[in-house]
Structure formats: structure tokens, C-alpha cells
DOFIMI-307238 format. One record per residue (C-alpha): residue number from 0; x, y, z. Coordinates in Angstrom, 1 decimal. Last residue first. Example, Ala and Ser with C-alpha at 12.3 -4.5 7.8 and 13.67 -1.06 7.14 Angstrom:
+-----+--------+--------+--------+
!   i !     c1 !     c2 !     c3 !
+-----+--------+--------+--------+
!   1 !   13.7 !   -1.1 !    7.1 !
!   0 !   12.3 !   -4.5 !    7.8 !
+-----+--------+--------+--------+
***
This chain:
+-----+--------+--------+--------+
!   i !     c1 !     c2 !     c3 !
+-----+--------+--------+--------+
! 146 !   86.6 !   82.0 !  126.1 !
! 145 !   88.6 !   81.2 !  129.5 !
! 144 !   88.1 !   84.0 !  131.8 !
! 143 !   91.2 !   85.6 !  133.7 !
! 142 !   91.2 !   85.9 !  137.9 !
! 141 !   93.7 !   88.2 !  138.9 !
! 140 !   95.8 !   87.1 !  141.3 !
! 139 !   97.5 !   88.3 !  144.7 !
! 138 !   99.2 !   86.0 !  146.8 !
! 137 !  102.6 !   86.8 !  145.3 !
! 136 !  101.9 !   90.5 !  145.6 !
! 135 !  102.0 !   90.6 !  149.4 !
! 134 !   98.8 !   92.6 !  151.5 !
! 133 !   97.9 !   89.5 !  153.5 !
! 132 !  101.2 !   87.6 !  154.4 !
! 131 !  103.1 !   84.4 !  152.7 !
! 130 !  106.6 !   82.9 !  154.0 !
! 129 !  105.0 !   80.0 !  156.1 !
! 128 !  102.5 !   79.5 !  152.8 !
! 127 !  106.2 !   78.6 !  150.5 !
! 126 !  106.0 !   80.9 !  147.6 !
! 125 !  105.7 !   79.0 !  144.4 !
! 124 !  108.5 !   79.2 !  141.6 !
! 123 !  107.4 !   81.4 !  138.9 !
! 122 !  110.5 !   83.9 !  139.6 !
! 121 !  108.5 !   86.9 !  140.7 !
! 120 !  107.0 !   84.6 !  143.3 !
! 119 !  103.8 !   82.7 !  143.2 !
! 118 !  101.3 !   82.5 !  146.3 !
! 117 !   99.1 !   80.4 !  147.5 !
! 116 !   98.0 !   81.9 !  151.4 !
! 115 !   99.0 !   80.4 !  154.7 !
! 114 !   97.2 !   82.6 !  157.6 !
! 113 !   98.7 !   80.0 !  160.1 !
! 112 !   94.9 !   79.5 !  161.8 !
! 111 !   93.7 !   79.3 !  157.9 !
! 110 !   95.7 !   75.6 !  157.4 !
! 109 !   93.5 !   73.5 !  156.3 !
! 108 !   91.2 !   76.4 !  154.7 !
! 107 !   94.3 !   77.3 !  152.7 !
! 106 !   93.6 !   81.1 !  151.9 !
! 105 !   93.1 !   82.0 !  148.4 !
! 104 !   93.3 !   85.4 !  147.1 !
! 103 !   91.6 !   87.7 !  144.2 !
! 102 !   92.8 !   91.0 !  143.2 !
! 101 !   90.9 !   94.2 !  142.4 !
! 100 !   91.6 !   95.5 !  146.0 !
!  99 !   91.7 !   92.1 !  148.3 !
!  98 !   89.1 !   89.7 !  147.3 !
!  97 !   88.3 !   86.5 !  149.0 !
!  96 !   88.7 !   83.1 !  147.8 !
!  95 !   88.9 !   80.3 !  150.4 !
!  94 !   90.8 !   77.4 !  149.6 !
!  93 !   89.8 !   73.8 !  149.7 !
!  92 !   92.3 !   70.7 !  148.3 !
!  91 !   94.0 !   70.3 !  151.9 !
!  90 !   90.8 !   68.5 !  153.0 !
!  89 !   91.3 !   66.1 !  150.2 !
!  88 !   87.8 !   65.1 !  148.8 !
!  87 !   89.5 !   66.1 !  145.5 !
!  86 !   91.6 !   63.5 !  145.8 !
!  85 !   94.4 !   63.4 !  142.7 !
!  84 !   96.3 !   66.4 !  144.4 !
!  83 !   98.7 !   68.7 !  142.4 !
!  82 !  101.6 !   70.7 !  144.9 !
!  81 !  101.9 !   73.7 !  146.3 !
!  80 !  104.3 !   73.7 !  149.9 !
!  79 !  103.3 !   74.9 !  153.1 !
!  78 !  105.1 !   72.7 !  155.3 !
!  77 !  102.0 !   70.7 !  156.2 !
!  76 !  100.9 !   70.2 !  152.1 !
!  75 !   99.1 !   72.1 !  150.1 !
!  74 !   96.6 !   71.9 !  147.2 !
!  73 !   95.5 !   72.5 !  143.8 !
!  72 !   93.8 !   69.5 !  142.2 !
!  71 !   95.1 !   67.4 !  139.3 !
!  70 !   92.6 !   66.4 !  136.7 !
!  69 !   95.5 !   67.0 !  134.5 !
!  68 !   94.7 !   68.8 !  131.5 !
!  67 !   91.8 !   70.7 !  133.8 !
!  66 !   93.5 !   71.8 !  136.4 !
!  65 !   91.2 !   72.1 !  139.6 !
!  64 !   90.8 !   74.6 !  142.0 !
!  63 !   88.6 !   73.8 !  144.4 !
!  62 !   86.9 !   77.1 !  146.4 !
!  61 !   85.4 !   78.1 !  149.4 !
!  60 !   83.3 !   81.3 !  149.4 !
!  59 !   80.2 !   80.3 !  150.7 !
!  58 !   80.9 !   77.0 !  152.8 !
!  57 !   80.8 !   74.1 !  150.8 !
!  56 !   83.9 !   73.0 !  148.1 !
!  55 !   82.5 !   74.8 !  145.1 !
!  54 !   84.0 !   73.6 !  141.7 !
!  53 !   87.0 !   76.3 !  139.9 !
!  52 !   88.4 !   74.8 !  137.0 !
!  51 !   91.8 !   75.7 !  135.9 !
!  50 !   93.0 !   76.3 !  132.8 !
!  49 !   97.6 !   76.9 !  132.6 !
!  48 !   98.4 !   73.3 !  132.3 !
!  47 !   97.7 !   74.3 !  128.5 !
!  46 !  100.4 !   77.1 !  128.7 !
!  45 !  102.7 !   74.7 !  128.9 !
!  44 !  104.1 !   74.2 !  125.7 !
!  43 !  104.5 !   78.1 !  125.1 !
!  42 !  102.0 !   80.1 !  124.1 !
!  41 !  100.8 !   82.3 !  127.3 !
!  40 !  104.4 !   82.7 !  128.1 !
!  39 !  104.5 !   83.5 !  132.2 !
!  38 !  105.1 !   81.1 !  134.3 !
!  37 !  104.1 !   80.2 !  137.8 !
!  36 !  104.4 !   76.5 !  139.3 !
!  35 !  102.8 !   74.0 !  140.9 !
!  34 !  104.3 !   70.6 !  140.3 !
!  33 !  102.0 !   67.4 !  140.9 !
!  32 !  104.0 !   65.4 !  137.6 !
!  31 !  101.1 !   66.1 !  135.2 !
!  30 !  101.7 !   69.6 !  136.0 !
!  29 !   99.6 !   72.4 !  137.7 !
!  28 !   99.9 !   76.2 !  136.7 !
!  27 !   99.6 !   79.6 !  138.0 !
!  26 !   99.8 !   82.2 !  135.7 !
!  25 !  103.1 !   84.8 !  136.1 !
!  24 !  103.6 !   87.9 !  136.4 !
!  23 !  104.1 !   88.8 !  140.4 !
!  22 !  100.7 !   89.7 !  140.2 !
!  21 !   99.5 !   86.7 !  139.6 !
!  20 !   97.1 !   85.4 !  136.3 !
!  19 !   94.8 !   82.5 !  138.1 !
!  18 !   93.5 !   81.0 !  134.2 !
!  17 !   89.9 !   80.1 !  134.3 !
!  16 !   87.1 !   78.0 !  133.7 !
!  15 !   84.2 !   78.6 !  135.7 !
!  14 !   82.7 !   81.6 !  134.6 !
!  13 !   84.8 !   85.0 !  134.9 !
!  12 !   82.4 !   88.1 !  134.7 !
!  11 !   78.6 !   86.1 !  136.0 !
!  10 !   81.0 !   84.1 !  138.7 !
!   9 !   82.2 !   81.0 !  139.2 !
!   8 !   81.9 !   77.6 !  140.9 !
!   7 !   80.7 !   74.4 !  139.7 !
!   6 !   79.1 !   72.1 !  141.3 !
!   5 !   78.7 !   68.4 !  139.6 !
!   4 !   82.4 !   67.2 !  139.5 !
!   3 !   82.1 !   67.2 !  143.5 !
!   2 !   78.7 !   65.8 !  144.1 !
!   1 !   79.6 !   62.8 !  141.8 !
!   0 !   77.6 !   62.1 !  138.8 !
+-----+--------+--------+--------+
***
């Protein structure tokens, strides 16, 4: 099995699979088409695009997030946009988790010397990384166990 399907990431309170709940209201989902997006009815049609699979990418703390309907990787391009990734071995496919309060964050470790977080806005669309900052409630998410 390939290194990367073989590590998984998580913690004794959240396991691996997970939905990213953000603080702006909405769980952060990848689409079959490469769209990352926020929304927020845990019942609707696509609230499967809602689990995510966190694998560890290295370096203590550094995360892929990966969703598991689609096999689609979180990741971000130059200009700071969210979109799915079918290479995992995609540099722009690590983030590095760290917690701020009670919240969870992820930091593009591509682009960590422009402090570009993921973020969702109140609206569910994502927050380009340019317009992002430590302390903001669209990079803050709560990190919700998959039974």
C-alpha cells in the first residue's frame, strides 16, 4: 500500500474521519467537480462530500485532508484559492493544523511565508488565503468525529 493511504492522522477525541465544522456555520466540503465550499444542512444531498480523511503529510502537525466520496484532496492554488486535488503528493495538498482557542486551523505549508489560512465565509463560499488573518472566524473550525 502506498505510504500516503497508509498513515492516518487523528487524534484519541476525533479519529481520522471527520467533518471541518467552521465557525462562520458552515462544514467544509470538496466536490466531484474540485469545488470547495461551506454549507451548512447536515442532510441535504451534499452533506456526503462533507467526510474528510485526515493522513499525516511529515513533519508533526502537518495534515492531508482528503474527501472521502471523492478521493479529492484539499488544496490551494497561487492566488489563494480552495480547490480538490487528485495528487496527494501535491505540495499544495499539506496544511499545518494548529489550534487557536478551542478551534482548529490550517495553514498552507506552500504558502506559510504569506500566512494564507483555509477559510469559509458566512456565506459558504471559500475565503480567498490573501484575504485570511490569524484570529478571523473563517479560518477557525471545529473538528467533528465521524461515528
Amino acid at each position: 500500500m502506498d505510504e500516503i493511504d497508509d498513515i492516518h492522522y487523528g487524534n484519541p477525541h476525533y479519529g481520522y474521519r471527520m467533518r471541518l465544522f467552521s465557525r462562520t456555520g458552515h462544514h467544509l466540503t470538496i466536490l466531484p467537480n474540485e469545488k470547495v465550499l461551506g454549507i451548512n444542512d447536515d442532510s441535504g444531498d451534499l452533506a456526503e462530500y462533507e467526510i474528510l480523511e485526515f493522513t499525516s503529510a511529515g513533519d508533526v502537525g502537518e495534515v492531508r485532508i482528503r474527501g472521502v466520496y471523492t478521493n479529492l484532496y484539499l488544496s490551494m492554488d497561487e492566488e489563494g484559492n480552495l480547490y480538490g486535488e487528485e495528487n496527494p503528493r501535491d505540495e499544495a495538498t499539506i496544511f499545518k493544523e494548529s489550534t487557536l482557542g478551542q478551534y482548529n486551523t490550517y495553514l498552507s505549508k506552500k504558502y506559510a511565508d504569506k500566512n494564507w489560512y483555509v477559510g469559509i465565509k458566512k456565506n459558504g463560499k471559500p475565503k480567498p488565503a490573501h484575504r485570511t488573518a490569524l484570529g478571523q472566524n473563517a479560518i477557525k473550525f471545529l473538528p467533528i468525529r465521524i461515528e
